[in-house]
Biopython code that builds the backbone (N, CA, C, O; Angstrom):
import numpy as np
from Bio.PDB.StructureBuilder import StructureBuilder

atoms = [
    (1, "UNK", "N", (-20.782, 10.100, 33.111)),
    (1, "UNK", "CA", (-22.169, 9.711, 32.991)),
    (1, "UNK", "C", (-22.653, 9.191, 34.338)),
    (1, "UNK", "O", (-22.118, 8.249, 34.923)),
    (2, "UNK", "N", (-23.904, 10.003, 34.871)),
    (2, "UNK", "CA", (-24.590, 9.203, 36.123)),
    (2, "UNK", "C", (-25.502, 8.212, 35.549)),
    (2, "UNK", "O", (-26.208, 8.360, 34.551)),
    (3, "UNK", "N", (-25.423, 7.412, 36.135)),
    (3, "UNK", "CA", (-26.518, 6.291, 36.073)),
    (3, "UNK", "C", (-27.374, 6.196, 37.109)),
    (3, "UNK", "O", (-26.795, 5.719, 38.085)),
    (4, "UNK", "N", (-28.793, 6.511, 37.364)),
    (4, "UNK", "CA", (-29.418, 6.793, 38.386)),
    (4, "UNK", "C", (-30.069, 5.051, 39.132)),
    (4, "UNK", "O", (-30.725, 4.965, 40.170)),
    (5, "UNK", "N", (-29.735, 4.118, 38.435)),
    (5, "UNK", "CA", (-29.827, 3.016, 39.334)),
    (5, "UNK", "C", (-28.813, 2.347, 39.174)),
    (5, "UNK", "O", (-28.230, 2.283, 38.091)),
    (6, "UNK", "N", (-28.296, 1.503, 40.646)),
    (6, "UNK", "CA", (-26.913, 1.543, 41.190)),
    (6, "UNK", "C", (-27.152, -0.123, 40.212)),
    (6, "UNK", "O", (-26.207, -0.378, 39.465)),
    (7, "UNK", "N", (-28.144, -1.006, 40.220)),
    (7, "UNK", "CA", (-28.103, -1.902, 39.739)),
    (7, "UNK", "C", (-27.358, -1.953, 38.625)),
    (7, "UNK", "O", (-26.262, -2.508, 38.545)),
    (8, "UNK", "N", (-28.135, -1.178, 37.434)),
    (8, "UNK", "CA", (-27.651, -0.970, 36.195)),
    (8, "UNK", "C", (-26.512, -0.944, 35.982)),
    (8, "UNK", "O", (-25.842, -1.703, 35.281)),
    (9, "UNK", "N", (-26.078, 0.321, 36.832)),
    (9, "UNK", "CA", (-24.471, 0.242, 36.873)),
    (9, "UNK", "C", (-23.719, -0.953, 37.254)),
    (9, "UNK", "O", (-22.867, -1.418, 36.496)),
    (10, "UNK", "N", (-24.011, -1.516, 38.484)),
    (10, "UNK", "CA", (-23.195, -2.940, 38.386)),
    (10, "UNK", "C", (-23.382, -3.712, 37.061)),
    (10, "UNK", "O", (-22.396, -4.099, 36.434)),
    (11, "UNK", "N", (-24.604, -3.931, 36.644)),
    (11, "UNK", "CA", (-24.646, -4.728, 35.679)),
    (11, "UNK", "C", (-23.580, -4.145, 34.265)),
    (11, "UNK", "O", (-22.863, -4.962, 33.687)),
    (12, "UNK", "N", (-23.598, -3.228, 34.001)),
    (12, "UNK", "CA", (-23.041, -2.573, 33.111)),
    (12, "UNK", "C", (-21.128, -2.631, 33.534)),
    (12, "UNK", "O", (-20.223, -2.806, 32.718)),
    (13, "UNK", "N", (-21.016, -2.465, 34.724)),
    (13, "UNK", "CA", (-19.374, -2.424, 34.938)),
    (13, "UNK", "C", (-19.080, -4.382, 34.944)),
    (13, "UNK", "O", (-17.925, -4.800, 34.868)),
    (14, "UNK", "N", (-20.005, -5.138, 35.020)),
    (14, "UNK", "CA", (-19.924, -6.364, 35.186)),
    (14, "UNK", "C", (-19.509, -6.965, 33.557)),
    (14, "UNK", "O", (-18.555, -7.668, 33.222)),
    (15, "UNK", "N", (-20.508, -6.446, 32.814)),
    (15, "UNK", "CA", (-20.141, -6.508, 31.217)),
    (15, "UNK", "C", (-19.507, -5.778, 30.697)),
    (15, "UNK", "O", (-19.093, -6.251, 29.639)),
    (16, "UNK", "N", (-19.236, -4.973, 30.848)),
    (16, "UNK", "CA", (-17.521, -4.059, 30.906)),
    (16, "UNK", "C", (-16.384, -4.964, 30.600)),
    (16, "UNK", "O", (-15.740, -5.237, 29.587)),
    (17, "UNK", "N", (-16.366, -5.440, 32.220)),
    (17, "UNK", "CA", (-15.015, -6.377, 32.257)),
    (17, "UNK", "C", (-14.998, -7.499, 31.931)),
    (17, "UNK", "O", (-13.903, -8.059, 31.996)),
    (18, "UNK", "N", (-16.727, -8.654, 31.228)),
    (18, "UNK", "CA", (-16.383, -9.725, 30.318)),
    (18, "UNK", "C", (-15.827, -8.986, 29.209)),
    (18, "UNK", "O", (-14.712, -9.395, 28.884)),
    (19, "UNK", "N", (-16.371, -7.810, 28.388)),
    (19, "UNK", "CA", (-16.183, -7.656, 27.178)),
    (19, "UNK", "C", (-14.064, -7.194, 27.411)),
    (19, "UNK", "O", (-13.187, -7.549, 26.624)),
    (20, "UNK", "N", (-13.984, -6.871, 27.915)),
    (20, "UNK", "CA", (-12.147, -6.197, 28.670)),
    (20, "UNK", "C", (-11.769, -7.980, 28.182)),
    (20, "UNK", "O", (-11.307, -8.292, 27.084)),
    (21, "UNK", "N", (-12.105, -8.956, 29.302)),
    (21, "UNK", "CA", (-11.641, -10.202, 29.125)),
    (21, "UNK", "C", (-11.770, -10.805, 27.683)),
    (21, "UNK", "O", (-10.749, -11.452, 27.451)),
    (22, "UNK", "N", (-12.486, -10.827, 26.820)),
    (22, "UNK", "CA", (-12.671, -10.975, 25.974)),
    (22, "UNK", "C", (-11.906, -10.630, 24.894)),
    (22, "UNK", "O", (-11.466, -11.399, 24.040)),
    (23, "UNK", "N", (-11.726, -9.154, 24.979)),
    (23, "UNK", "CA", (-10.989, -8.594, 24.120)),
    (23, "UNK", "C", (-8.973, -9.008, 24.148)),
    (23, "UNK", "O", (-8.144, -9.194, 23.257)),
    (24, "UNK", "N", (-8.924, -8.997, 25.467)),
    (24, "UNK", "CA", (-7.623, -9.589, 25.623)),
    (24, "UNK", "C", (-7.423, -10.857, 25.247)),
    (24, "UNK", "O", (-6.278, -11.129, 24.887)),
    (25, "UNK", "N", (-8.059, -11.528, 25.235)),
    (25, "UNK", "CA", (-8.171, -12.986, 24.385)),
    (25, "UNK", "C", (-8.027, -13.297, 22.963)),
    (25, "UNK", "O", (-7.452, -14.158, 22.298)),
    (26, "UNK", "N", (-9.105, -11.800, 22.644)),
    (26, "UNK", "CA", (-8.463, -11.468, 20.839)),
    (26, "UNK", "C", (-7.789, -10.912, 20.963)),
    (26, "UNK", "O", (-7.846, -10.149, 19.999)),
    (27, "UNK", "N", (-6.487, -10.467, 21.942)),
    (27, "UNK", "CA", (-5.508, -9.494, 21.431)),
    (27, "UNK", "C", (-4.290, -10.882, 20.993)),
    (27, "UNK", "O", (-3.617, -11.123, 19.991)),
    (28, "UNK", "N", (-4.471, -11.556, 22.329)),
    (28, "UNK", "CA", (-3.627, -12.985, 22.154)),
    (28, "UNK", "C", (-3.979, -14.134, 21.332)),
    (28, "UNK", "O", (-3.237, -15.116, 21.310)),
    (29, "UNK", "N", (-4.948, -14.090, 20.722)),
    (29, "UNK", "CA", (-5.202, -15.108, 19.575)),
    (29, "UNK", "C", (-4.364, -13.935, 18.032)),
    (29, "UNK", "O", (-3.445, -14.359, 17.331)),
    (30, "UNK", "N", (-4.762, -13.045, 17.927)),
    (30, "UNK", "CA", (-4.398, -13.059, 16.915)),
    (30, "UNK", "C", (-2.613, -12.604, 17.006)),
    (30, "UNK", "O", (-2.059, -12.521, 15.910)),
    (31, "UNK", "N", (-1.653, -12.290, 18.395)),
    (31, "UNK", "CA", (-0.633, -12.437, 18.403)),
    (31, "UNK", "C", (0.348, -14.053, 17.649)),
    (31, "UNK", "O", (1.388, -14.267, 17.026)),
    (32, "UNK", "N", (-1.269, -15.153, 18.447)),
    (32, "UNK", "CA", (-0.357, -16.193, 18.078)),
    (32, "UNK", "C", (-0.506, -16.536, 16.741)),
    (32, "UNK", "O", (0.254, -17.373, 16.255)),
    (33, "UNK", "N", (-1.425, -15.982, 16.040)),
    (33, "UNK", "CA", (-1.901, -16.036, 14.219)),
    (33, "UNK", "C", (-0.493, -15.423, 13.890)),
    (33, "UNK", "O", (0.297, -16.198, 13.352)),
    (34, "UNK", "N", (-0.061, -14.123, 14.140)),
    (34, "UNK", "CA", (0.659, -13.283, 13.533)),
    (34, "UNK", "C", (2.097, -14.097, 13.385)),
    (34, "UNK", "O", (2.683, -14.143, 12.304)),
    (35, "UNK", "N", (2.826, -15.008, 15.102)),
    (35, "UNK", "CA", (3.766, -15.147, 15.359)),
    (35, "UNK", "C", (3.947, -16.753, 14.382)),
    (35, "UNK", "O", (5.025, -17.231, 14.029)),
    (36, "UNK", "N", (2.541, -17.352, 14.105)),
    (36, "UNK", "CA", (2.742, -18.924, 13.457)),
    (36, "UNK", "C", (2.676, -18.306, 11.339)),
    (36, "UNK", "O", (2.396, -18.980, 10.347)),
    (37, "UNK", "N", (3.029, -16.983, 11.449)),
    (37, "UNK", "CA", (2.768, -16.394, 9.709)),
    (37, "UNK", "C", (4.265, -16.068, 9.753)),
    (37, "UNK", "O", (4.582, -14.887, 9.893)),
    (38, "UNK", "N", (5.331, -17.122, 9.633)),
    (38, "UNK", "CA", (6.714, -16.320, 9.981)),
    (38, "UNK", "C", (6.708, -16.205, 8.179)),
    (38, "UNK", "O", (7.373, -15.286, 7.701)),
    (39, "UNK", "N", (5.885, -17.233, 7.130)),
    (39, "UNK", "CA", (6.092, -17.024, 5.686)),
    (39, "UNK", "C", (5.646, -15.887, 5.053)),
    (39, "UNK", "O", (6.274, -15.203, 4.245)),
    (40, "UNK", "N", (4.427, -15.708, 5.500)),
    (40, "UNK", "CA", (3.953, -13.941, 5.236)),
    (40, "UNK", "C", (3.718, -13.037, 5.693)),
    (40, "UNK", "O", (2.676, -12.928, 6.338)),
    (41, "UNK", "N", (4.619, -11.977, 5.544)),
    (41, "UNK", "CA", (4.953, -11.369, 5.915)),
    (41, "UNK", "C", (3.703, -9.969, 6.104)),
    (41, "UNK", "O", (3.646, -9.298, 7.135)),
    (42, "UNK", "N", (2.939, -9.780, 5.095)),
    (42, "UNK", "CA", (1.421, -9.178, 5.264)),
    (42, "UNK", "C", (0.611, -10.127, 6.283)),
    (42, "UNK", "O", (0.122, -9.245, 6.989)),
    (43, "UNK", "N", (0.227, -11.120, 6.731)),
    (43, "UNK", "CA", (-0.235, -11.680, 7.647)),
    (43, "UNK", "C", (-0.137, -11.316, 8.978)),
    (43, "UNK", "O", (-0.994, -10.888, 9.751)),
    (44, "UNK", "N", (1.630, -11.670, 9.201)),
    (44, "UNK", "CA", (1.924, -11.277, 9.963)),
    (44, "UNK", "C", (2.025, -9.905, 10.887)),
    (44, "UNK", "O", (1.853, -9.548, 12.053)),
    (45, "UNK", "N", (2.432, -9.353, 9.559)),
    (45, "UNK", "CA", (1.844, -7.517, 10.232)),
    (45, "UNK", "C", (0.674, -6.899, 10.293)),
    (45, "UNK", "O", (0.597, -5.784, 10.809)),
    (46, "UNK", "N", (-0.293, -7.466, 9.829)),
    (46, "UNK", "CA", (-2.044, -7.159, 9.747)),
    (46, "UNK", "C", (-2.186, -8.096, 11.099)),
    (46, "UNK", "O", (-2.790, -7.468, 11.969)),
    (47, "UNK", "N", (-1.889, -9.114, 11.425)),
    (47, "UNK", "CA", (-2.640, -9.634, 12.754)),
    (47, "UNK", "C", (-1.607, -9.070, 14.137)),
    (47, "UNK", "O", (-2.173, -9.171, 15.226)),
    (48, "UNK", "N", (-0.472, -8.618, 14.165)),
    (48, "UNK", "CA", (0.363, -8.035, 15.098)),
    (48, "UNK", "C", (-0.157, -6.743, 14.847)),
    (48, "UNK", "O", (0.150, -6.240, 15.928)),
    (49, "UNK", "N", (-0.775, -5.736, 14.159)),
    (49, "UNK", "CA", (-1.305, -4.579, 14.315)),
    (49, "UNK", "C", (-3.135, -4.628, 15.083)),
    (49, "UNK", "O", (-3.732, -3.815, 15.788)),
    (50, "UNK", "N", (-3.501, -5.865, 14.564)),
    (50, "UNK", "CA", (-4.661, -6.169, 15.125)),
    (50, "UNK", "C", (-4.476, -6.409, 16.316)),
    (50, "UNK", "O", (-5.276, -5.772, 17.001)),
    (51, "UNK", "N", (-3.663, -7.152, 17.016)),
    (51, "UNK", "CA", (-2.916, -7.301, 18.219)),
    (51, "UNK", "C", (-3.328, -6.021, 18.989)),
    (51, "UNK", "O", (-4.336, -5.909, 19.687)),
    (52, "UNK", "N", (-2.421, -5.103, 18.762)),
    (52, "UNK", "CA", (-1.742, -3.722, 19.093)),
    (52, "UNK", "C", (-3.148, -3.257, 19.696)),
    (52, "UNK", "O", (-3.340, -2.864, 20.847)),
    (53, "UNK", "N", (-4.383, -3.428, 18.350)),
    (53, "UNK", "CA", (-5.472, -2.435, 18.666)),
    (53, "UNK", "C", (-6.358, -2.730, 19.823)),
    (53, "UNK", "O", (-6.889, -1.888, 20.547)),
    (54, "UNK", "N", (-6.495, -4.539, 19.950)),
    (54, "UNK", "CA", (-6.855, -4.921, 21.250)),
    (54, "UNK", "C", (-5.970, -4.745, 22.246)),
    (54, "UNK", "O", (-6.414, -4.940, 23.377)),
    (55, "UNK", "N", (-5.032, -4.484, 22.161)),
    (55, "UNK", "CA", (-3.848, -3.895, 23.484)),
    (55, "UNK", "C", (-4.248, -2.470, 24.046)),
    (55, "UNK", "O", (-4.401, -2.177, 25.232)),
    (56, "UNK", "N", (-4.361, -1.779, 23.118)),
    (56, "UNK", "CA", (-4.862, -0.335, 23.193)),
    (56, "UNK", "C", (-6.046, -0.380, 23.523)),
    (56, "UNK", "O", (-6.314, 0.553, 24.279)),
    (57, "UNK", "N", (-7.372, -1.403, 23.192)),
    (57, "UNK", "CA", (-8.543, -0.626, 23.846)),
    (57, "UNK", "C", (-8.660, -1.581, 25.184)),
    (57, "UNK", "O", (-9.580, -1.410, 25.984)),
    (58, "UNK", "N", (-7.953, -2.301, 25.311)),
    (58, "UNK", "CA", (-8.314, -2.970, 26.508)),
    (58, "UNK", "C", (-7.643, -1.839, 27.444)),
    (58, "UNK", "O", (-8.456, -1.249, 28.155)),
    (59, "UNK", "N", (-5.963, -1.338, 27.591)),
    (59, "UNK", "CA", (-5.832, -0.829, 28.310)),
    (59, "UNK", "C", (-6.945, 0.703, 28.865)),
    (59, "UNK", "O", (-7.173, 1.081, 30.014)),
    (60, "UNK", "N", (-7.443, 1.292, 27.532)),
    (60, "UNK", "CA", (-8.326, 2.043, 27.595)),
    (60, "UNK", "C", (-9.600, 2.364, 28.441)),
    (60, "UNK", "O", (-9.966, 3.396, 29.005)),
    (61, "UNK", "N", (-10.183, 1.031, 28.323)),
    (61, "UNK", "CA", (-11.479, 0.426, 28.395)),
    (61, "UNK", "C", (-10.976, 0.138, 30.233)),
    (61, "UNK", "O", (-11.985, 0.344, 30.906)),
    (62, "UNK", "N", (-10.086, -0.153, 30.908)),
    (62, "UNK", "CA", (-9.819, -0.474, 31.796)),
    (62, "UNK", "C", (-9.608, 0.410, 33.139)),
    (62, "UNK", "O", (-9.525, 0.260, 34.357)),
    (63, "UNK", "N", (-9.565, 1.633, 31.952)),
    (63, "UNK", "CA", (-9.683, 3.035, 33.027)),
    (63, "UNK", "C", (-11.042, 3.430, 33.514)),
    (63, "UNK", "O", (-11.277, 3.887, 34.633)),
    (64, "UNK", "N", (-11.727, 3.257, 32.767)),
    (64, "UNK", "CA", (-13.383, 3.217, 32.883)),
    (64, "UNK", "C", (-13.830, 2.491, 34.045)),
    (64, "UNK", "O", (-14.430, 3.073, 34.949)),
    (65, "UNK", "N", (-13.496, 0.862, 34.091)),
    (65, "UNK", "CA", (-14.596, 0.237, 34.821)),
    (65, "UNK", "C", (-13.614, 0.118, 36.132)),
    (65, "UNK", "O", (-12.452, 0.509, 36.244)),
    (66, "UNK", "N", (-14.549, -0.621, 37.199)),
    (66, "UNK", "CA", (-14.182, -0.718, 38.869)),
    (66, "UNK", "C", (-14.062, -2.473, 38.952)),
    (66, "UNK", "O", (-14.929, -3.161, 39.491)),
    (67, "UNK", "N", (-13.289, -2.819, 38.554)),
    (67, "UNK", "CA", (-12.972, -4.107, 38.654)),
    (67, "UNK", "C", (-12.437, -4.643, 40.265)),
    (67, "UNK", "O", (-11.736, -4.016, 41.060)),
    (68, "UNK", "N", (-12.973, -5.869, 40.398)),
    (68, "UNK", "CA", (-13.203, -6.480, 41.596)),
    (68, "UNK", "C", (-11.594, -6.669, 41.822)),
    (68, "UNK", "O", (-10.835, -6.688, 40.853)),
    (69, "UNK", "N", (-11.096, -6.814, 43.245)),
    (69, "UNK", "CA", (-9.929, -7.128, 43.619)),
    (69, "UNK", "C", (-9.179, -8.785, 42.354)),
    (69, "UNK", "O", (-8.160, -8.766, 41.665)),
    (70, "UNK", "N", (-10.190, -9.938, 42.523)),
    (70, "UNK", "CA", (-10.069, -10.902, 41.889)),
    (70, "UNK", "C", (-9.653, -10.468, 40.238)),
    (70, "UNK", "O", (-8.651, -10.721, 39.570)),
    (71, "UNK", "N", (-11.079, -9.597, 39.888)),
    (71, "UNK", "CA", (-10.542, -9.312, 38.646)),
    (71, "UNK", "C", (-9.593, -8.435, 37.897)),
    (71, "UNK", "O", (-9.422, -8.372, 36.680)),
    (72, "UNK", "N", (-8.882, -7.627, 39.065)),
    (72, "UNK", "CA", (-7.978, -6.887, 38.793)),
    (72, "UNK", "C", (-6.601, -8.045, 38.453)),
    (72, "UNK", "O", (-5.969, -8.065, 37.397)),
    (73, "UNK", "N", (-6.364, -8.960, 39.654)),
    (73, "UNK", "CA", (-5.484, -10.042, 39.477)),
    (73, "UNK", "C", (-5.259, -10.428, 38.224)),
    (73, "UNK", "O", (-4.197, -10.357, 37.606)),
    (74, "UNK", "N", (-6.959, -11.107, 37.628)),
    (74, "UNK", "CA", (-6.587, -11.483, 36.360)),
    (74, "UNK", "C", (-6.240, -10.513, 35.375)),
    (74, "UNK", "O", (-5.165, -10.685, 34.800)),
    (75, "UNK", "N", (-6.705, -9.855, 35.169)),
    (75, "UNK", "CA", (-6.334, -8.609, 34.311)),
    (75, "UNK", "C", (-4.963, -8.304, 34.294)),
    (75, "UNK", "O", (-4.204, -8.293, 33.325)),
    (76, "UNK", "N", (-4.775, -8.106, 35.250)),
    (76, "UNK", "CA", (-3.247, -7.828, 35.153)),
    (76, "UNK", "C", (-1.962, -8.793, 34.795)),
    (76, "UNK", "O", (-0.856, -8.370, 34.459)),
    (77, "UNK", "N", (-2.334, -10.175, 34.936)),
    (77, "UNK", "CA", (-1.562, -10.971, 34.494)),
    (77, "UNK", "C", (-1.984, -11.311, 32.906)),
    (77, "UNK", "O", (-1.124, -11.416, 32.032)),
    (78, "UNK", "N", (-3.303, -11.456, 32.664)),
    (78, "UNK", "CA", (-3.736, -11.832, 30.845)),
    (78, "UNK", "C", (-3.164, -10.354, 30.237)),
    (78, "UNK", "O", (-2.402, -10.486, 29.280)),
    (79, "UNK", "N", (-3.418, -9.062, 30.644)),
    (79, "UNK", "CA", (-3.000, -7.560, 30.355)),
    (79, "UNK", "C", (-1.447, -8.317, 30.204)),
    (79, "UNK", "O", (-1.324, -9.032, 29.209)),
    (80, "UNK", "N", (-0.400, -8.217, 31.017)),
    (80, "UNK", "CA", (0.646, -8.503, 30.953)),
    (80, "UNK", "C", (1.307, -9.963, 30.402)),
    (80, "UNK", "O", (2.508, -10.194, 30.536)),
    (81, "UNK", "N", (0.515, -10.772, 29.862)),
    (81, "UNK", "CA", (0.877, -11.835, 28.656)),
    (81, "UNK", "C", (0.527, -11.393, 27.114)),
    (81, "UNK", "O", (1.094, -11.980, 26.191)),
    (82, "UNK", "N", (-0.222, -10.565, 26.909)),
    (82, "UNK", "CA", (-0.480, -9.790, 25.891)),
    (82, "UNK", "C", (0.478, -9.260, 25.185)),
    (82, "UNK", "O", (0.859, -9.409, 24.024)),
    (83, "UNK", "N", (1.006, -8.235, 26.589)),
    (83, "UNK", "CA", (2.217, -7.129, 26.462)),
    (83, "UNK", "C", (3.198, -8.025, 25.685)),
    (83, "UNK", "O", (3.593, -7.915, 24.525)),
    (84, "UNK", "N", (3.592, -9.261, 26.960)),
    (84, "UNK", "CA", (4.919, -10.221, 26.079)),
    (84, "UNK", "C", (4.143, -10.414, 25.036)),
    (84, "UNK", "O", (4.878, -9.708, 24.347)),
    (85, "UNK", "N", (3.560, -10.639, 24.509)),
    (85, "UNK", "CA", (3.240, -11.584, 23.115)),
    (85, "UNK", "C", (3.727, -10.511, 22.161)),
    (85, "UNK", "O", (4.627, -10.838, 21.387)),
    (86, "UNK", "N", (3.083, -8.825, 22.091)),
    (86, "UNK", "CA", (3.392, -8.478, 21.301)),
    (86, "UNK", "C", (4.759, -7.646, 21.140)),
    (86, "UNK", "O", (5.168, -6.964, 20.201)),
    (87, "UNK", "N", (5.308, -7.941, 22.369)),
    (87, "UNK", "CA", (6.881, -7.122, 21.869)),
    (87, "UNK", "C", (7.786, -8.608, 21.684)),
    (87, "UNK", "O", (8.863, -8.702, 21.096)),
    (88, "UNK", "N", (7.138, -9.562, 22.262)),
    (88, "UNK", "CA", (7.965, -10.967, 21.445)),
    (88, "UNK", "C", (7.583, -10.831, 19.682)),
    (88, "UNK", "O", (8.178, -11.579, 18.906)),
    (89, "UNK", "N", (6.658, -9.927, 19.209)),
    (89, "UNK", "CA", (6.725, -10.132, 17.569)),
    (89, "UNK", "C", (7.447, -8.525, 17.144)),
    (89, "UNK", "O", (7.812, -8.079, 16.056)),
    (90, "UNK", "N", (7.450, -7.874, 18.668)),
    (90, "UNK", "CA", (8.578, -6.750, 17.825)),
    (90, "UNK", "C", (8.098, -5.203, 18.040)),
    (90, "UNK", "O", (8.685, -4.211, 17.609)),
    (91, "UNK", "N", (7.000, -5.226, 18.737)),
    (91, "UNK", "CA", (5.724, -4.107, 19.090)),
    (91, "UNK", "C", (6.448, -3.570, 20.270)),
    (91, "UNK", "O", (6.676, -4.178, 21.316)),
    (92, "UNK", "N", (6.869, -2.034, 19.887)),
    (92, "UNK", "CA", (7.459, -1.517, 21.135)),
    (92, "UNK", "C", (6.187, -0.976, 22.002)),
    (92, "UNK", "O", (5.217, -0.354, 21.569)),
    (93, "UNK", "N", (6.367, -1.248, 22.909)),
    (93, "UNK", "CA", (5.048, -0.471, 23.945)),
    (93, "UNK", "C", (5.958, 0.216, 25.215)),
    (93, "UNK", "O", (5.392, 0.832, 26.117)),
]
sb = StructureBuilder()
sb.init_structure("model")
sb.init_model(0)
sb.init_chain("A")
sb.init_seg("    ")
for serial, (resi, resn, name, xyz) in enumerate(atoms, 1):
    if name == "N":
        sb.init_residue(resn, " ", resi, " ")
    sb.init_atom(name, np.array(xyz, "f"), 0.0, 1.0, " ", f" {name:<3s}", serial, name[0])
structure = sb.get_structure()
């Protein structure tokens, strides 16, 4: 897709990568829901699959936008606490 003003586009790759940050935040909130449900066992696998799906569109979503040197940093370290969270509940990736 062209976007014929360059503004837009920044603005748009700018909210890109809150909504990216964001989403990795729900990938790790509901890891730690899943990992504090050690009694149920449906809990636990409905919020570690919910996990999974914010794992998957963040990495997705990440091919798309042009993230700043800074925000690549973070990304890549919250991206890679994610990862541990969900193969610490058992999620092969």
């Amino acid at each position: 897709m062209i976007l014929p003003d360059p503004e837009l586009a920044r603005d748009l790759n700018r909210q890109g990568a809150k909504f990216l940050f964001a989403d990795i935040g729900t990938g790790l909130a509901f890891c730690e829901i899943a990992a504090s449900s050690d009694r149920d066992k449906k809990t636990r696998q409905r919020n570690r699959g919910n996990a999974r799906k914010a794992y998957d569109a963040v990495l997705k979503l990440s091919e798309k936008l042009a993230l700043t040197s800074e925000e690549k940093i973070v990304f890549d370290e919250k991206v890679a606490a994610l990862k541990r969270a969900l193969q610490a509940l058992g999620e092969v990736l």
